[in-house]
N, C-alpha and C positions, 0 to 999 in steps of 0.2 A: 518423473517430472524434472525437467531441466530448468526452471525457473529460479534465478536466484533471488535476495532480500530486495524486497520492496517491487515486487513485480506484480500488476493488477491484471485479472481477467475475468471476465463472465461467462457463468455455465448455464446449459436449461438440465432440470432434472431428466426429461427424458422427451422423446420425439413428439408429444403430445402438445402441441401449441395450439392455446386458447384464441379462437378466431370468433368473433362476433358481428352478427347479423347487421351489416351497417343499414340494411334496410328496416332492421325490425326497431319499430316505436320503443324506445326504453320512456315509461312515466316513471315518474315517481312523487313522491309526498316531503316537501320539507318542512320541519315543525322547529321553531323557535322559541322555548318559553322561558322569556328574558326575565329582568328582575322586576317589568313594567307591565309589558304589552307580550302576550303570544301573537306570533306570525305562522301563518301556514301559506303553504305555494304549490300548486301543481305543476311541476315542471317536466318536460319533454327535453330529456335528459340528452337523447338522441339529435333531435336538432335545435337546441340551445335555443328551446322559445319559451318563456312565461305562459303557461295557460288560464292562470287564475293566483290570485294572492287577496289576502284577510287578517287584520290583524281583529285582539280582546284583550282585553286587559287579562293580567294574569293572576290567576287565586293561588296564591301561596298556600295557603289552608288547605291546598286541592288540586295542585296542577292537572287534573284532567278535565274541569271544570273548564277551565279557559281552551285548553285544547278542544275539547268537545264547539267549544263557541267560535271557535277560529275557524274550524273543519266545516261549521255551519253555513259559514260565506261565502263556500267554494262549492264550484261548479257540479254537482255530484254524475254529473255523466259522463266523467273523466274517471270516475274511480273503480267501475269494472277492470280499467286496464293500469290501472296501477302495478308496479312490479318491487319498486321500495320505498319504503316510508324510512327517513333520514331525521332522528332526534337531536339538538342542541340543547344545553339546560344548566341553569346555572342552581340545581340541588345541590351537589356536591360540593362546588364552592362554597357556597352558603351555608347547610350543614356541619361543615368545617368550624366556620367561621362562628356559625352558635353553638357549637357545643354538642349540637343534637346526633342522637344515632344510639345501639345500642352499646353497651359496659362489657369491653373487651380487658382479660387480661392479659398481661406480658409477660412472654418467657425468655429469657436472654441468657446467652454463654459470652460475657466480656473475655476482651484478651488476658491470658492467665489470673481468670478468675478474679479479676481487680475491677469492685465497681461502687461508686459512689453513690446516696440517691438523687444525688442534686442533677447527674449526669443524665438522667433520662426523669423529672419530674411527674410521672403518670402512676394511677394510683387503681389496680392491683400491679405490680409489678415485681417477678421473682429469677433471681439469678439459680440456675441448676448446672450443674456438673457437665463438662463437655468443652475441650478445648483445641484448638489449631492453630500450627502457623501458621504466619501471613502466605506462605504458597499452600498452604489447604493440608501439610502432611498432621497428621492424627499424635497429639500431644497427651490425653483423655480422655475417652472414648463418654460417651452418650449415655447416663443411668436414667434409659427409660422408666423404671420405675417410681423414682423422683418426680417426674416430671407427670405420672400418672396422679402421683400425691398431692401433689400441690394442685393439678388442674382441678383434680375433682376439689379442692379443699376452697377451691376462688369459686367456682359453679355454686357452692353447697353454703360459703357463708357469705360471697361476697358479692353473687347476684350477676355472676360473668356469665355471658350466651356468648360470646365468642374467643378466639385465643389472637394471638399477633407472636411469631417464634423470628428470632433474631440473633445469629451469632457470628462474631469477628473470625472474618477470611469465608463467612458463609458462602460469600457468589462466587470464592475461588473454589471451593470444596461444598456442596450445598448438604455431605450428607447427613449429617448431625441437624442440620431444618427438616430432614426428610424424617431421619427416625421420630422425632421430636414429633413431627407434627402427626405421624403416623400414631403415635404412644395416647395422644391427646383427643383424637377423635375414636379413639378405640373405646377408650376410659370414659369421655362423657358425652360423645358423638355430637360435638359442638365443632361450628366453623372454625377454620384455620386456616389463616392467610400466614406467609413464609416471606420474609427478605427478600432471600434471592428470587422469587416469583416474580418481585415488581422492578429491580434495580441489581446491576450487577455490577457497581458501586461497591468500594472496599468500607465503606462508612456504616460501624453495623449500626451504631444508634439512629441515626440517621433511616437504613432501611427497616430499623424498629418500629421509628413513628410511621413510616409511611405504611408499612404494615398492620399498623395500630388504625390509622385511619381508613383504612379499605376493610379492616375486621368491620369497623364500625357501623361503612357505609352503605352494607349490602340488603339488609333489610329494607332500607328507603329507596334504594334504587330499583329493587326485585321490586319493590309496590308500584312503584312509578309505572316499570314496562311493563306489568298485569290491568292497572287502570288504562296505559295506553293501547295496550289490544283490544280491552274489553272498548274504549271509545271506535277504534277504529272496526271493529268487527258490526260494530252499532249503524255505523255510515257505509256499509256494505265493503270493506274494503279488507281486502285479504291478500296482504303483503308480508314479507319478514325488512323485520325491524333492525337498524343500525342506529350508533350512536356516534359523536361525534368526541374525539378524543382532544385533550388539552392541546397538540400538536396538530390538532386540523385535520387528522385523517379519520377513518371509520373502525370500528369496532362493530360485530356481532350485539342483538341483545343478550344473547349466553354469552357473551366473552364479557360483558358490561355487568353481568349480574356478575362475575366472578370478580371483576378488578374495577368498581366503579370511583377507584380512588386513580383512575385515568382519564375520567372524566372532569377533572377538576379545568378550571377556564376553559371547558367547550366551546359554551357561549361564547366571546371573543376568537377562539381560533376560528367559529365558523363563519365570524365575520371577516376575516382576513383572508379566509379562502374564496369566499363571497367577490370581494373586490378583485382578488385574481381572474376567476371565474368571468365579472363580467366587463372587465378593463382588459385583458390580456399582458395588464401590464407583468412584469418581470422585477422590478425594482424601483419601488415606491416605499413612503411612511402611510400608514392607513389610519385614520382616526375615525372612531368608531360610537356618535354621538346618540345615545338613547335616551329613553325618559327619565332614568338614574342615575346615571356614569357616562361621559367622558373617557373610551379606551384609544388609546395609541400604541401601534405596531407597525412590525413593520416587512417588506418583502423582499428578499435580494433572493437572484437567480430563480426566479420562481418558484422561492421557496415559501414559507412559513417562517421566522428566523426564530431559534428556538433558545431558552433559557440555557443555558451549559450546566450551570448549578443547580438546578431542577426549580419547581415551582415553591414558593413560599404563602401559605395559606393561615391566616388564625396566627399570622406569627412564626409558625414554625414551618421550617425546610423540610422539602419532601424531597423522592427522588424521582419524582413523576416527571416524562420531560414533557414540557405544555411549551406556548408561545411565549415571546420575552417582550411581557407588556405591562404599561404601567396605566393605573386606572385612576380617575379622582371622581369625589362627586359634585358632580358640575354637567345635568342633562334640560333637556324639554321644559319639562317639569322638575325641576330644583327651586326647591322656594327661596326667594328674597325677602331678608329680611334685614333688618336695622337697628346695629348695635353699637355705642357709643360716638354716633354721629355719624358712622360708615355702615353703607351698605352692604351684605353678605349675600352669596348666590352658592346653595347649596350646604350639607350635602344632602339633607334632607330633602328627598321627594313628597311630591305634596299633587293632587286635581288641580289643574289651571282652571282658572274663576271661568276664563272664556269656556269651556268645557262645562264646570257649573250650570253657567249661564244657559247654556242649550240643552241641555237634561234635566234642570229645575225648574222652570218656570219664576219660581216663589223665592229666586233670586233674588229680583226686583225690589222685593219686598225686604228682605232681610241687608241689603245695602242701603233701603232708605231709612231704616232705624237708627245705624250709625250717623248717619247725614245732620241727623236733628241735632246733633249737638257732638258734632266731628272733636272738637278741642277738647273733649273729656281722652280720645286716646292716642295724644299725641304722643304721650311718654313711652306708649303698649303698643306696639302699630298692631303687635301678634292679634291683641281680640279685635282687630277684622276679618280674620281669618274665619271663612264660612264653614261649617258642618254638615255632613249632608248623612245618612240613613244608608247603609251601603250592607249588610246582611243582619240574621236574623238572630237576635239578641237571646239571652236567656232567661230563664223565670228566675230566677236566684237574685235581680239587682235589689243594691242601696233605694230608699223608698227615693232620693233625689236622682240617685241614675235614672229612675225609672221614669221621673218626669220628664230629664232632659230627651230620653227615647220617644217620650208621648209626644213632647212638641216637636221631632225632628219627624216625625211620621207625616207631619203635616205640610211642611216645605223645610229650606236650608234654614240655618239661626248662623248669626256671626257671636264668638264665643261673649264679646261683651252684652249682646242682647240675652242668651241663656243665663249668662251669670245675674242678670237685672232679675230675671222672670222666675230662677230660684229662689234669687236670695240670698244664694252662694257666697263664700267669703272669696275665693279666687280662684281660676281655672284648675286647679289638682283638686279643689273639694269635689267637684262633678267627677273624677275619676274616667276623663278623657279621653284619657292617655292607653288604659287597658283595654278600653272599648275599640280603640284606634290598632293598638296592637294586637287583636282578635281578630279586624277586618270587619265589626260591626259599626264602624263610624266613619267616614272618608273626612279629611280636612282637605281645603282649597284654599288656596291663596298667591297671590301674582308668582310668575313664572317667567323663564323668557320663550314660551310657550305667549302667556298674553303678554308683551312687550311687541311680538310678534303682529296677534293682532290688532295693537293700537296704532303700529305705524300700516296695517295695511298690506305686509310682505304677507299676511297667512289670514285667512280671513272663512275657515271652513267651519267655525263654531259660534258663538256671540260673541262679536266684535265689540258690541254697544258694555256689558255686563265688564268686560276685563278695562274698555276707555273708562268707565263709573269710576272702577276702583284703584286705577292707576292715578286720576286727576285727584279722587280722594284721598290719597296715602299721599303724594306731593304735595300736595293744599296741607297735610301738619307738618311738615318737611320742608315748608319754607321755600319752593322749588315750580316754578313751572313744571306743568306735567310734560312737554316736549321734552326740555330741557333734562329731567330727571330720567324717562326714558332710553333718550341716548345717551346718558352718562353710565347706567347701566349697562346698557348695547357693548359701549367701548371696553368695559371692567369683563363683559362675559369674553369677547372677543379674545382681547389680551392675555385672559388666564388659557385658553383654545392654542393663543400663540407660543407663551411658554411651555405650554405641554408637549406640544412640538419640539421643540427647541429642547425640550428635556431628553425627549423617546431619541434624538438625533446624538444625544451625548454619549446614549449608551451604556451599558452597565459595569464598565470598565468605570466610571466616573463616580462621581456620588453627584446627581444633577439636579437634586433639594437643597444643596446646598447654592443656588444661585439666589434664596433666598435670604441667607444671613451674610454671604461674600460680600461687603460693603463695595468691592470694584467692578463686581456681576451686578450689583442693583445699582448702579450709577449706568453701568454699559443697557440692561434692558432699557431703563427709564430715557435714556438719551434715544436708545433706539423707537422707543414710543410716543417722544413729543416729537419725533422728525429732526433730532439737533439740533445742538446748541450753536451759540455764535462762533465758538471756535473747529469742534467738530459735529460728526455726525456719527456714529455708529450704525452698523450695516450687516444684515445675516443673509447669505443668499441660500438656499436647497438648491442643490445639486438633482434633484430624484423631484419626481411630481409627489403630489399628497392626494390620496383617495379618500375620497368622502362617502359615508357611509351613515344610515340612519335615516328615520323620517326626517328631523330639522335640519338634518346638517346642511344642507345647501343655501340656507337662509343665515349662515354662521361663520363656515368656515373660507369664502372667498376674502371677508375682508381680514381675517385672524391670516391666511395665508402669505397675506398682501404683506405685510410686515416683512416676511421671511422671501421675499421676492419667488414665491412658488407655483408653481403652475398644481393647477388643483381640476381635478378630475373628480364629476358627480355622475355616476354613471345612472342609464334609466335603473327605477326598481330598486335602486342607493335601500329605500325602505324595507325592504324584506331580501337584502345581501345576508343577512345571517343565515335563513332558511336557507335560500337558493347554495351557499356556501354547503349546506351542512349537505342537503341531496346530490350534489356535484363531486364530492369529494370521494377518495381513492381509500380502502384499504391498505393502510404500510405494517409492516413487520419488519421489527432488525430486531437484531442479535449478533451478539460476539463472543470473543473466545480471545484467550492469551498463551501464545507460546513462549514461555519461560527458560532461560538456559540452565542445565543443570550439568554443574561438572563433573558428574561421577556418569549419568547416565545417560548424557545428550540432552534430549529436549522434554518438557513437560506441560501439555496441554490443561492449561487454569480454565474453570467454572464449570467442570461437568462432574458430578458424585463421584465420585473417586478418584484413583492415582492413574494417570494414561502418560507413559514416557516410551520415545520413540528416540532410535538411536544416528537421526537424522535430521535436518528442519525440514526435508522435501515430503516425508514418511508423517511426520508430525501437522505439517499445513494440508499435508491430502486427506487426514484423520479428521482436523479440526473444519476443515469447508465441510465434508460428505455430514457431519455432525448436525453443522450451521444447517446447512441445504436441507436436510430432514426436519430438524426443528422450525425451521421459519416456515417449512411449506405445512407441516403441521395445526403451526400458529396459526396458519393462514386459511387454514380450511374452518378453522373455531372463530375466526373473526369474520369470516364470511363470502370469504374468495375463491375462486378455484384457480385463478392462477397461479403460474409454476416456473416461472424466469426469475431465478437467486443471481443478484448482482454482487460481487464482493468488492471489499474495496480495503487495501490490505496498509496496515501503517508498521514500518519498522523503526526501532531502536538504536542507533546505531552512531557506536563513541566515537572522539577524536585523540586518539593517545600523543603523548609528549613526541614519540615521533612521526606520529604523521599517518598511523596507520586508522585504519578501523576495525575497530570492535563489535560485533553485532551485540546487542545484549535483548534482543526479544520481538516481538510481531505481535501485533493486535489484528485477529479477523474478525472483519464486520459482513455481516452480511445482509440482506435489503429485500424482497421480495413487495411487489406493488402491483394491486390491481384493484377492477371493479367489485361493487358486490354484487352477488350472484342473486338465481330466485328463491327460493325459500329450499333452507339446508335440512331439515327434516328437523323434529322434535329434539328437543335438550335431554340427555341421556341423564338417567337416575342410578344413582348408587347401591348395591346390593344392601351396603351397611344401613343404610337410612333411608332410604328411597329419597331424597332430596334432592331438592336441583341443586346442579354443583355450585352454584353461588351463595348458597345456603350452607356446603361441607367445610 
């Protein structure tokens, strides 16, 4: 190799190049089940046509419930030739973010044995013997038999079904995660997720948690891809299944049951590949307005633009890389409401009345009860707020739960009409709130969903039921209903514009803080009455903004207008997540660090053991052939069968006092990208357990 520091090139593993039938029809299935609505699409992946799309609202309680109803709207004589079914889902976010999943313990080797518990807060958590330095050489060595002790001793008193092993300079040296995790599933044949598996990141706490949370998350997401085959085998449809990863690319459903703590912000990334997909654009902000959130991101180079710091979930830092996006709640359906004289728009999602109104009937009814004597809830606007019967209760209730179920079987109630007709002392004695959190109770109540259809821009559900209750909640508000209408309009707008205005600043910034900067909130404010008499303040974008979601088109032209931006709503904007998530590519990367060593030349960091070469040219040939194995590997388990490894090489290199250079090291990356394939054959089981490897 004649190539010296900092020279890039690409290789193919071997003469075998993956050539595809550009005649042959690729279908496929994309499934979105957002925090709101599931989306499904039939897309002919091949010649970039929409065959069919469906949305359902989504059962939390049950995601295959709503998938099954989504799948029900679509064409089913398209799905003989189905070839992939492409999942999005915001489980894992969520998950995270409650807590849920199953009671993983922690085994960690801090640096020289020095650990605090404040430094990792999770609770089983135990330090065992086993130490390295920061280039990976063996300080020591690993007492597996510790580490058999304590496993079985968290299984046997503390209720642990899976492990999480973590140790400092692990992704330079992984093999002390390797014994470890080997020691642990030997002893009590429970899953083991490993640091270095997920992040090859020097932060071991850091690749602790995120370890911690992929132990966590595999049982819910192995449930997930077994309800969604068993749906999709129901609707005759016999494809293998990918997922969509926080970075927008695909994942295997075996690679997803092994690491579905990759799956964190799918949703979102596969809206932003959506917009790529069907904008062609290259370099846009995409905002991404659904029934619950408000997401903004964004695309340079036709990429996905990605967090550097990894994703932050429930609070804490993973090392997952996902897209770099900022969410609020602010969607559709975000209920308005009114609190000390000012109105509030989200973040609580809530059923738009309009919606109500055309799936109840007995609307009608339950707004003119309020009517009779409106001035009783001018102080509460909330008990307007209708109720509606949304699943199947259980025998167990309070004898007063049990009434409020009786009357709701019969049409909607607004909470102040239940409260009358129990008797109730005030909306927590009815026990609402639990019924709500079950999914046995839907609340309604205005939205800019019905703002929507009062002025007439959206008009596909009862217009008449959401104008009732809009004029009604204005009328104790002192307000013409136009008037109060578009005062709202302008508030949802503007919070659309700043969010903008935020995703543009960047994470380099701290861009919440535009809300306490008294010279930032003088600069918006001028920029939003049009200037004052002396000036005017002015933001232009550079880049158009892509609109995405069912409402957004009804939203985001005049929120844009502020920012002087050119806004792009492409057809099918509504089901960009789906289309996103079936259009998108298998990626694999991986890398490796060549280290100077002065005694012995060079030494190749992140692979189990000690590899020194008394060369950089012997050392970079070691380290590509390593990469190129590995990622094509990877790439076979996530779903691909392509084999073109691009590398893309970063060097280290000093400025000494006089003038020369110093080499002091090289980072190789390496990249492998392709489609996913047709079905890779069954998930291979384990002699020791027979389990599927997302389960070891």
């Amino acid at each position: 190799m004649n190539e010296g520091p900092g020279t890039d090139r690409n290789i193919v593993r071997n003469d075998k190049a993956v050539v595809r039938d550009k005649g042959d029809s690729r279908i496929g299935i994309g499934i979105d089940a957002g925090g709101t609505y599931t989306d499904a699409v039939v897309y002919d992946i091949s010649g970039r046509r929409l065959l069919g799309k469906n949305k359902s609202l989504t059962t939390k309680w049950d995601y295959s419930e709503g998938i099954r109803e989504a799948l029900a709207g679509l064409d089913g004589s398209h799905f003989p030739g189905v070839r992939i079914v492409a999942l999005s889902t915001t489980l894992a976010t969520n998950a995270i973010v409650e807590g849920e999943g199953q009671k993983v313990g922690m085994l960690i080797m801090p640096p020289y044995g020095l650990f605090e518990p404040e430094d990792i807060p999770h609770s089983p958590v135990a330090v065992i013997r086993g130490q390295l330095e920061i280039n990976g050489e063996e300080i020591e060595p690993v007492d597996t038999s510790e580490a058999r002790r304590i496993a079985r001793r968290m299984v046997e008193r503390e209720g642990v079904r899976a492990f999480a092993v973590s140790g400092y300079a692990g992704s330079v040296n992984p093999a002390h995660e390797f014994a470890v995790k080997a020691a642990i599933r030997d002893e009590t044949g429970c899953g083991v997720t490993c640091g270095h598996d997920l992040s090859d990141l020097l932060n071991f706490k850091t690749r602790a948690y995120t370890a911690m949370f992929n132990a966590r998350l595999i049982p819910r997401l192995v449930r997930l891809l077994e309800d969604l085959k068993f749906v999709l085998a129901g609707a005759g449809i016999e494809a293998p299944i990918v997922v969509v990863k926080g970075d927008g690319t695909l994942m295997s459903a075996e690679a997803a049951a092994e690491r579905p703590v990759e799956t964190i912000l799918s949703g979102p990334a596969a809206s932003v590949s959506g917009a790529r997909h069907l904008t062609g654009l290259e370099d846009a902000l995409v905002l991404d307005m659904g029934g619950t959130t408000t997401d903004t991101a964004a695309l340079e180079e036709g990429a996905v633009c990605i967090s550097e710091a990894g994703s932050s979930v429930g609070g804490h830092r993973t090392h997952v890389k996902a897209l770099a996006i900022r969410t609020v709640g602010l969607g559709g359906d975000s209920l308005i409401q009114r609190r000390l004289s000012e109105f509030t728009i989200g973040p609580r999602r809530v059923t738009p009345v309009s919606w109500t109104g055309l799936c109840h009937p007995g609307t009608k009814e339950a707004l003119a009860y309020v009517e009779q004597e409106p001035e009783r809830y001018a102080a509460a606007l909330n008990m307007l707020n209708l109720l509606t019967l949304s699943g199947s209760p259980p025998d167990n209730l309070a004898t007063r739960t049990q009434e409020v179920v009786s009357l709701l079987r019969t049409r909607p109630f607004t909470v102040a009409e239940l409260i009358d007709r129990t008797e109730a002392a005030y909306e927590g004695a009815l026990e609402i709130g639990r019924l709500e959190a079950k999914g046995i109770i839907a609340r309604s109540g205005p939205t800019p969903m019905d703002l929507l259809h009062f002025t007439g821009r959206f008009a596909q559900w009862d217009r008449a039921a959401a104008e009732r209750y809009l004029r009604l909640m204005a009328g104790l508000t002192g307000q013409a209903a136009e008037e109060m209408v578009e005062q709202l309009l302008t508030k949802l707008t503007q919070r659309m514009t700043l969010e903008l205005v935020k995703r543009q600043l960047g994470e380099d910034s701290n861009p919440d803080a535009i809300h306490t900067c008294p010279v930032c909130k003088e600069w918006m404010a001028n920029l939003f009455s049009g200037g004052s008499r002396h000036y005017a303040a002015e933001i232009r974008l550079k880049r158009p903004v892509v609109g995405i979601g069912a409402p957004v088109g009804r939203f985001l032209p005049r929120a844009a207008a502020y920012l002087h931006a050119d806004v792009v709503v492409p057809d099918h904007a509504d089901v960009a997540n789906a289309i996103g998530a079936v259009t998108s590519q298998v990626v694999v990367t991986r890398r490796l660090r060549i280290a100077v060593d002065p005694v012995h030349g060079f030494n190749v960091l992140g692979l189990a053991g000690t590899h020194r070469f008394p060369s950089l040219e012997a050392a970079d040939d070691f380290a590509r052939d390593e990469l190129a194995r590995v990622v094509t590997e990877e790439a076979r388990k996530a779903g691909t069968s392509a084999e073109e490894v691009a590398f893309i090489i970063e060097d280290r290199i000093l400025t000494e006092d006089d003038g020369s250079k110093v080499f002091k090291g090289r980072t190789v990356r390496a990249r492998l990208a392709g489609a996913p394939d047709a079905p890779p054959g069954s998930a291979q089981k384990t002699e020791e357990t027979g389990l599927h490897p997302g389960l070891q």
